[in-house]
PyMOL commands that place a pseudoatom at each C-alpha (Angstrom):
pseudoatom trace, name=CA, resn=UNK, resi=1, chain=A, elem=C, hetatm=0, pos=[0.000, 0.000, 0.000]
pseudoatom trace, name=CA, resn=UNK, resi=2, chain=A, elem=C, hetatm=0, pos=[1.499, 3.246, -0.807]
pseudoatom trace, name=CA, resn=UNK, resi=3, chain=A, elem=C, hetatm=0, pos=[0.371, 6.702, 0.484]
pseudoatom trace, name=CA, resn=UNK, resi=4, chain=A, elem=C, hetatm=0, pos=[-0.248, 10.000, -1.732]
pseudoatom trace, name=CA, resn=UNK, resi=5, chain=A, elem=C, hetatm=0, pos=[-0.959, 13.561, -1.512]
pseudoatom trace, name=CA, resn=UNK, resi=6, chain=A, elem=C, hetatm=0, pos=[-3.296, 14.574, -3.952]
pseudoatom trace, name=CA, resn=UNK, resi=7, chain=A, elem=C, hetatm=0, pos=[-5.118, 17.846, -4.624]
pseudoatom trace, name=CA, resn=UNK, resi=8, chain=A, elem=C, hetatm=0, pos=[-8.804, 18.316, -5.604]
pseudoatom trace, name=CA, resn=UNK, resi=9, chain=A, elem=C, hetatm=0, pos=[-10.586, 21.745, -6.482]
pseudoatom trace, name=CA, resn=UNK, resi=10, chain=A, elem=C, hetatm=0, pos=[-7.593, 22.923, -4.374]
pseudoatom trace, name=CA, resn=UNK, resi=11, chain=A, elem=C, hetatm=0, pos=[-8.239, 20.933, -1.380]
pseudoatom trace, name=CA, resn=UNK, resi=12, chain=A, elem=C, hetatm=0, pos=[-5.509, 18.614, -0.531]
pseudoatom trace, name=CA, resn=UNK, resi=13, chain=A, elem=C, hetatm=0, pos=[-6.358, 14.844, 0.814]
pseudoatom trace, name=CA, resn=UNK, resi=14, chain=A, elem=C, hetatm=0, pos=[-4.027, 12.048, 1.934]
pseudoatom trace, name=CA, resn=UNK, resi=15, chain=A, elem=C, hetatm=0, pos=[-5.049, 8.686, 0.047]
pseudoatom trace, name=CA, resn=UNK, resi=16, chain=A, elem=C, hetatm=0, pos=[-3.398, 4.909, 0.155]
pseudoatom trace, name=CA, resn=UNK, resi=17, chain=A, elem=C, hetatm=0, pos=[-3.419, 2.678, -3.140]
pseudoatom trace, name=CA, resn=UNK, resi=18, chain=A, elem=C, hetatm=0, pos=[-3.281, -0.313, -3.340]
pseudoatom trace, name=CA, resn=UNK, resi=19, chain=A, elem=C, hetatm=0, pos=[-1.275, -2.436, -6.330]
pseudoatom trace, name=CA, resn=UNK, resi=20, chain=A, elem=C, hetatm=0, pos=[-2.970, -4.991, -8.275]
pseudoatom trace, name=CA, resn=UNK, resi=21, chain=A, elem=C, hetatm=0, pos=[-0.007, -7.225, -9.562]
pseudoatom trace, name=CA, resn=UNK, resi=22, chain=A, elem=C, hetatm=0, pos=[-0.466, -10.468, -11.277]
pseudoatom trace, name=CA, resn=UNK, resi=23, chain=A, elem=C, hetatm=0, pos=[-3.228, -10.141, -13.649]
pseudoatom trace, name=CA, resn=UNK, resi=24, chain=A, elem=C, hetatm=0, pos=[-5.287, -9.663, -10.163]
pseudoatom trace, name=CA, resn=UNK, resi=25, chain=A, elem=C, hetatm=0, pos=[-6.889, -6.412, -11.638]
pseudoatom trace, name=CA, resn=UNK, resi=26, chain=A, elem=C, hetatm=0, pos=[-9.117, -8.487, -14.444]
pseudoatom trace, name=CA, resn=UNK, resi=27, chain=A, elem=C, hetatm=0, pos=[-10.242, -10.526, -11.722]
pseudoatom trace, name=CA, resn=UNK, resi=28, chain=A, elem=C, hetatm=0, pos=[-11.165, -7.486, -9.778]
pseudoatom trace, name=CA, resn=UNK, resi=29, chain=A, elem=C, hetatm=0, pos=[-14.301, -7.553, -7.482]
pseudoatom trace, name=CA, resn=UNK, resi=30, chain=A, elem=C, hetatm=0, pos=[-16.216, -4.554, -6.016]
pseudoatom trace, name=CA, resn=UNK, resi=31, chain=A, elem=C, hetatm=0, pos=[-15.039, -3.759, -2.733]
pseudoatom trace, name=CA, resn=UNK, resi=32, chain=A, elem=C, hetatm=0, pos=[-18.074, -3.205, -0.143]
pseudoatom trace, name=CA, resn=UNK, resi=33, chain=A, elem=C, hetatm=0, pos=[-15.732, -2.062, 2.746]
pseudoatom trace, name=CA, resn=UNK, resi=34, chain=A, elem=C, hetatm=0, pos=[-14.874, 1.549, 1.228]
pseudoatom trace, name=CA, resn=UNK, resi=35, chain=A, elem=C, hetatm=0, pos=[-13.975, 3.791, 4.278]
pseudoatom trace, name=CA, resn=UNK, resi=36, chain=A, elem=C, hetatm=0, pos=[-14.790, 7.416, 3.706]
pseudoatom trace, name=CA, resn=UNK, resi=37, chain=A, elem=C, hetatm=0, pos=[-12.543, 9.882, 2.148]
pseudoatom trace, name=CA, resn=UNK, resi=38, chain=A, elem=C, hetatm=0, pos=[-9.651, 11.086, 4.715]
pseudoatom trace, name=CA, resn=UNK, resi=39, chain=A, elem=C, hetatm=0, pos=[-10.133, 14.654, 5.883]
pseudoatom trace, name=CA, resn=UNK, resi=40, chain=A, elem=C, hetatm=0, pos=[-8.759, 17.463, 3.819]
pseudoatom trace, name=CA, resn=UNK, resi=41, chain=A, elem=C, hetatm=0, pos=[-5.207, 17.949, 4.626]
pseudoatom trace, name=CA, resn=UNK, resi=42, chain=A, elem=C, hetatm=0, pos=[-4.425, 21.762, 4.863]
pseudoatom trace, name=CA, resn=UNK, resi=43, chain=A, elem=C, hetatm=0, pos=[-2.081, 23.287, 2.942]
pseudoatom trace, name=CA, resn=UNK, resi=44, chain=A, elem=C, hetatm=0, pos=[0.756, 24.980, 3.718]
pseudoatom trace, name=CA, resn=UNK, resi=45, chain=A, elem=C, hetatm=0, pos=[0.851, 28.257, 3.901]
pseudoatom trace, name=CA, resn=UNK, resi=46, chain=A, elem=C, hetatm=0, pos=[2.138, 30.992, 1.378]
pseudoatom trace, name=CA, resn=UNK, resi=47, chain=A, elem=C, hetatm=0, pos=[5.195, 32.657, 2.617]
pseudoatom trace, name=CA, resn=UNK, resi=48, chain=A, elem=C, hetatm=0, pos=[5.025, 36.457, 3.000]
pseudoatom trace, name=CA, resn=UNK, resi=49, chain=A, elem=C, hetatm=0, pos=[7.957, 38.305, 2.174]
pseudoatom trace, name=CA, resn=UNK, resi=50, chain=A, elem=C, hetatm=0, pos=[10.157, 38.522, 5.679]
pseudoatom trace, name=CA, resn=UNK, resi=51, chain=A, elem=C, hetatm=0, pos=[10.357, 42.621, 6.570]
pseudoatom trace, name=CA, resn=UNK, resi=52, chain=A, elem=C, hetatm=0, pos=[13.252, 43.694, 8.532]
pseudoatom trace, name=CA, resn=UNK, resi=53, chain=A, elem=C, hetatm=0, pos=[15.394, 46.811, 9.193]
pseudoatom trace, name=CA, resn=UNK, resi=54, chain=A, elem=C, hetatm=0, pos=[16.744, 46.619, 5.837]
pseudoatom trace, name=CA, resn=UNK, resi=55, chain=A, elem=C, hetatm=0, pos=[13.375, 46.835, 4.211]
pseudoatom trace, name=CA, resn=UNK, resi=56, chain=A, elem=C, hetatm=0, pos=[11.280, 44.522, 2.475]
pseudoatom trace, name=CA, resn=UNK, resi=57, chain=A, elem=C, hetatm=0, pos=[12.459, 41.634, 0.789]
pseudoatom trace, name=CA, resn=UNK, resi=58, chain=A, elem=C, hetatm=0, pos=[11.322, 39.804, -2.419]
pseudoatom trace, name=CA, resn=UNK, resi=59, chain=A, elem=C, hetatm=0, pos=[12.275, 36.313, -2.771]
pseudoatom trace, name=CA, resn=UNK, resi=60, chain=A, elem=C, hetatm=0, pos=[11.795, 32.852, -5.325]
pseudoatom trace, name=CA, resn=UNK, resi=61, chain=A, elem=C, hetatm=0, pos=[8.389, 31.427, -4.538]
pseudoatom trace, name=CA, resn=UNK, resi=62, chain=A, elem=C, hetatm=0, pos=[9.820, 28.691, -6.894]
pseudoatom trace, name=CA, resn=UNK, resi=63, chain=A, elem=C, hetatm=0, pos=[12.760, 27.975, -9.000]
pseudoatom trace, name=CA, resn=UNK, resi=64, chain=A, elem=C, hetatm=0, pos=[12.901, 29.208, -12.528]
pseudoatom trace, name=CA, resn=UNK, resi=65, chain=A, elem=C, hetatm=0, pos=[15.415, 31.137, -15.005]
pseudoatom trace, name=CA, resn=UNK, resi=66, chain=A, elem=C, hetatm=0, pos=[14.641, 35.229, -14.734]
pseudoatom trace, name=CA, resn=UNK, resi=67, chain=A, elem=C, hetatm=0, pos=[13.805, 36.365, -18.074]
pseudoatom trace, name=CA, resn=UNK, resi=68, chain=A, elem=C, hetatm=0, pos=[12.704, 40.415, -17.932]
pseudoatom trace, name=CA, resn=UNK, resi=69, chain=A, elem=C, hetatm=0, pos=[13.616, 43.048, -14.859]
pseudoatom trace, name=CA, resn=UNK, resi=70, chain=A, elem=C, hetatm=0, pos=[11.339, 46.127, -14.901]
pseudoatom trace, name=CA, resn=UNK, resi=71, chain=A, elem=C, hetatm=0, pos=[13.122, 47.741, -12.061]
pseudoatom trace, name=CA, resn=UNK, resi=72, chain=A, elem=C, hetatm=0, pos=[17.115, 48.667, -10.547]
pseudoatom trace, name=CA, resn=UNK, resi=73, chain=A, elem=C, hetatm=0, pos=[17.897, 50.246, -7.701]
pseudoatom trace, name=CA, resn=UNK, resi=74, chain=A, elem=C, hetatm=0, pos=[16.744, 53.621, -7.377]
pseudoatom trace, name=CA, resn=UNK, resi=75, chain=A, elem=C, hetatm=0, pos=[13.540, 52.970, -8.695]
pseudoatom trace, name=CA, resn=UNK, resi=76, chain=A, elem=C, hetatm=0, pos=[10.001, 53.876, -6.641]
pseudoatom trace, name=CA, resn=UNK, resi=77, chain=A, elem=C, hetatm=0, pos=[7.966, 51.150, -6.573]
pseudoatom trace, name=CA, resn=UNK, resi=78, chain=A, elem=C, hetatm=0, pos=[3.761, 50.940, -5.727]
pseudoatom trace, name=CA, resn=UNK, resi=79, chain=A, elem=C, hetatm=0, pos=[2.241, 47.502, -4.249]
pseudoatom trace, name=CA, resn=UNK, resi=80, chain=A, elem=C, hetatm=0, pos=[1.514, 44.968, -7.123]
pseudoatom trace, name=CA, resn=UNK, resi=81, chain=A, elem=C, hetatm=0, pos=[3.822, 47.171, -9.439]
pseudoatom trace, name=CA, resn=UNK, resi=82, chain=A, elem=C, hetatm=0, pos=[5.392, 44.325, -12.031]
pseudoatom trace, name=CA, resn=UNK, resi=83, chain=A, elem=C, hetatm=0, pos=[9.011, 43.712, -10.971]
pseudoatom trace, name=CA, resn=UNK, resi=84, chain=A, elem=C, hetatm=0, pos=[10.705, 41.389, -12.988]
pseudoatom trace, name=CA, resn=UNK, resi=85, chain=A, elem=C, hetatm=0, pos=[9.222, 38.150, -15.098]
pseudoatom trace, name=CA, resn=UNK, resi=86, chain=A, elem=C, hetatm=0, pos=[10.743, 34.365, -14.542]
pseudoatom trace, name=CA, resn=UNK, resi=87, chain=A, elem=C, hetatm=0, pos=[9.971, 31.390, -16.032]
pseudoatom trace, name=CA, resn=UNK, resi=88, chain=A, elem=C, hetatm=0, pos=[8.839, 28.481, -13.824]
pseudoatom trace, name=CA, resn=UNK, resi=89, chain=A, elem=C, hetatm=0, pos=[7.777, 24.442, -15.449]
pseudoatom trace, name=CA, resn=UNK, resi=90, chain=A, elem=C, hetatm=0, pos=[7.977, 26.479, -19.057]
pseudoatom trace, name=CA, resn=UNK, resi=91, chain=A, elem=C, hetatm=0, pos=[5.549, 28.767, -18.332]
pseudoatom trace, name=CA, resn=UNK, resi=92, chain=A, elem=C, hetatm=0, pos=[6.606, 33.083, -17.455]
pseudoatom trace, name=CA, resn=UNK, resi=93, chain=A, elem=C, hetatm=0, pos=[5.614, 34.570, -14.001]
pseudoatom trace, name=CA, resn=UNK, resi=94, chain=A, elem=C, hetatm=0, pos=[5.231, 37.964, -13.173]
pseudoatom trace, name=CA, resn=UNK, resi=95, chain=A, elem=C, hetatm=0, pos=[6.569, 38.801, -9.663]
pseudoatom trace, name=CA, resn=UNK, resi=96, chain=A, elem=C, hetatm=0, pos=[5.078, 42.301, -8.152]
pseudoatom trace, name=CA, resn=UNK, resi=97, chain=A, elem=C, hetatm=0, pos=[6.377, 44.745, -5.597]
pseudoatom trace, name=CA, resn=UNK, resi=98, chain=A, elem=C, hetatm=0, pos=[4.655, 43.600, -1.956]
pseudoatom trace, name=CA, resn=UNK, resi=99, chain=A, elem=C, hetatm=0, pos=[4.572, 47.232, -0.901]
pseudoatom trace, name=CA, resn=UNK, resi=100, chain=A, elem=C, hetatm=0, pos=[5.248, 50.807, -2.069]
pseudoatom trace, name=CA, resn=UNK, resi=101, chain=A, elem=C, hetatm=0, pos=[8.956, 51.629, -1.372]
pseudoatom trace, name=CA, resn=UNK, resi=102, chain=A, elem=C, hetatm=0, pos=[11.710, 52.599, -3.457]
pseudoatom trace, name=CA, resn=UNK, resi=103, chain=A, elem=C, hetatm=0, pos=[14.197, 49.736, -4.654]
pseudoatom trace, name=CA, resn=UNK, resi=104, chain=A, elem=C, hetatm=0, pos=[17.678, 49.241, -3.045]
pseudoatom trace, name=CA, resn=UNK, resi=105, chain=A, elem=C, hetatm=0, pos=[18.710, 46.139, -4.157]
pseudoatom trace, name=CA, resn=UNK, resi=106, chain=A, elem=C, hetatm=0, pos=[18.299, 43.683, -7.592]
pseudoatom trace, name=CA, resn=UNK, resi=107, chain=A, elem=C, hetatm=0, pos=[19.854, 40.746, -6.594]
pseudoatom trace, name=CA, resn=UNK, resi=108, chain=A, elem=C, hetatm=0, pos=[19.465, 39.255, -9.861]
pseudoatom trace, name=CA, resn=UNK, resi=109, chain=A, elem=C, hetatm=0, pos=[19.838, 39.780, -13.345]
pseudoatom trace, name=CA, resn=UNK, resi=110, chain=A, elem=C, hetatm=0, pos=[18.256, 38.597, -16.609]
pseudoatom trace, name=CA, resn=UNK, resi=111, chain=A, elem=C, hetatm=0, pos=[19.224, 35.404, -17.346]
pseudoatom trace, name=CA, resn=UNK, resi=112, chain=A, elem=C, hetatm=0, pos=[20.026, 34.506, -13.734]
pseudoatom trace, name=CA, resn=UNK, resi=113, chain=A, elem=C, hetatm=0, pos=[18.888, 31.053, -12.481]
pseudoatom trace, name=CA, resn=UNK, resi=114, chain=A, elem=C, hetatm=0, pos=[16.844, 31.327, -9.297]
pseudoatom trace, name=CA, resn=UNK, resi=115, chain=A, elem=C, hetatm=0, pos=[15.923, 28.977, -6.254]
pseudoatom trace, name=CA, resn=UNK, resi=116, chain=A, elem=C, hetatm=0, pos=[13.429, 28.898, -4.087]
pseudoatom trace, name=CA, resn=UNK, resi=117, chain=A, elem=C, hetatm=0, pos=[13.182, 31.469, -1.429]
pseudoatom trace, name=CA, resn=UNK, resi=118, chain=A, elem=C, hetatm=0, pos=[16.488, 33.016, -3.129]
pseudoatom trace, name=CA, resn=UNK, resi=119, chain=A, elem=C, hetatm=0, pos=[16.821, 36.521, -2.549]
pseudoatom trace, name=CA, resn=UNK, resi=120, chain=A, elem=C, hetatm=0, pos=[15.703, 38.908, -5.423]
pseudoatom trace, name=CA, resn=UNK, resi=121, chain=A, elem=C, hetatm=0, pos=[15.055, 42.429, -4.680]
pseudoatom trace, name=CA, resn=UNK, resi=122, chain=A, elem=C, hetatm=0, pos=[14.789, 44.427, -1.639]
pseudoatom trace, name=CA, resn=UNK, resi=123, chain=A, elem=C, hetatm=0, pos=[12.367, 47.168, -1.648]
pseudoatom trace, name=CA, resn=UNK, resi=124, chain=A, elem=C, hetatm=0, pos=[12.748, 49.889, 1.414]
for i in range(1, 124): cmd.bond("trace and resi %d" % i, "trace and resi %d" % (i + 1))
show_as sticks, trace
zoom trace
């Protein structure tokens, strides 16, 4: 029997399978003794950006290959202002400024690889 994680309508559940080997599955018979679904197992949740003295900081929410920056340091930023673009499991991601501020550090460049919960930008 082997145990999963799977996630339905974005609710995540815990489920065991169980093999068939041997040709057993054509000889399959309805089971009668179905226990109800397991409770929904929460997910984790989100990260926020960590503040600290030296302002707020942007980081990876996944790993991915930056591909456009829209700001350098200097630069004022508003909340939800576009940031930079990375691409993530081939598809692009924007990544938006958490908080008005003006940007004091671009930790990356385009073309940069990034890692989760790597250190992009800092906004103060």
């Amino acid at each position: 029997m082997k145990k999963y994680l799977i996630t339905v309508n974005q609710t995540q559940y815990e489920v065991e399978v169980v093999e068939l080997r041997g040709g057993a599955a054509n000889n399959a018979k309805p089971v009668n003794n179905v226990q109800k679904a397991a409770a929904p197992v929460s997910a984790p949740a989100r990260k926020e950006a960590p503040v600290s003295l030296n302002g707020k900081k942007v980081t990876a929410p996944m790993p991915g290959n930056v591909i456009k920056l829209f700001v350098s340091p200097g630069d004022k930023v508003t909340a939800g202002q576009k940031l930079l673009v990375f691409e993530a499991m081939k598809m692009e991601n924007d990544l938006n400024a958490p908080a008005d501020g003006v940007v004091s550090e671009v930790k990356v460049s385009e073309g940069s690889v990034i890692a989760v919960d790597e250190l992009l930008v800092v906004i103060e």
